[in-house]
N, C-alpha and C positions, 0 to 999 in steps of 0.2 A: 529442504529449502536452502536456496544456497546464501551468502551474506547479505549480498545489495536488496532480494526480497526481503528477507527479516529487516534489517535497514530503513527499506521503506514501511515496509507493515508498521514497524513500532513507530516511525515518525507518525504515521496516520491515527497508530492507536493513541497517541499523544495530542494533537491536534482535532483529530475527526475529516477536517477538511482542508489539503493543501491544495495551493494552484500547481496545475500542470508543470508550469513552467519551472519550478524548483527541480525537476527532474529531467534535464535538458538533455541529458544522453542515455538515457531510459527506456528511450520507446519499445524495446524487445522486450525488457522486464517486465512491464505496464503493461502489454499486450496479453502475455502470459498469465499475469496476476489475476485482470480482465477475466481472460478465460476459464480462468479456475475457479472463477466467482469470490476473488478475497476483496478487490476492489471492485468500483463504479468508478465511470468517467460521465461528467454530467459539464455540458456547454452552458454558459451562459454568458452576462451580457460583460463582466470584468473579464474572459478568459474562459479557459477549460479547468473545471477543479476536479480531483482527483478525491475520492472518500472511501474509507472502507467499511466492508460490508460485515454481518455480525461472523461470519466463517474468517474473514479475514483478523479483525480482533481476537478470534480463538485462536486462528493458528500462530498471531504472533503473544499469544498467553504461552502455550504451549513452548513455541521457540525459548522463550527467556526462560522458562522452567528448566527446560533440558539445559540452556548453557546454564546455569546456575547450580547446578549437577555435577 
């Protein structure tokens, strides 16, 4: 997992749910995350919010373990 993933995973593990828009120059990262099943992108009527998903909360448990290592 390279920084800007971890980065966002912990912001999400932190929040649960941000708006899209906080991550304005993302869209590859996001897509990828997406793909891997660590986040959900869910539309609604303020915007597109961004949440992650219980694989994504692991992997960024996991990420802070190893850097803390």
């Amino acid at each position: 997992m390279n920084i800007l993933e971890s980065h966002i995973l912990s912001r999400l593990a932190a929040k649960r749910h941000v708006p899209a828009a906080e991550f304005p120059n993302c869209a590859g990262t996001l897509a990828l995350l997406i793909q891997d099943g660590c986040i959900e992108r869910q539309s609604g009527e303020l915007g597109d919010v961004i949440r992650i998903t219980d694989k994504g909360l692991q992997q960024s448990v996991d990420s802070r373990a190893a850097g803390s290592s």
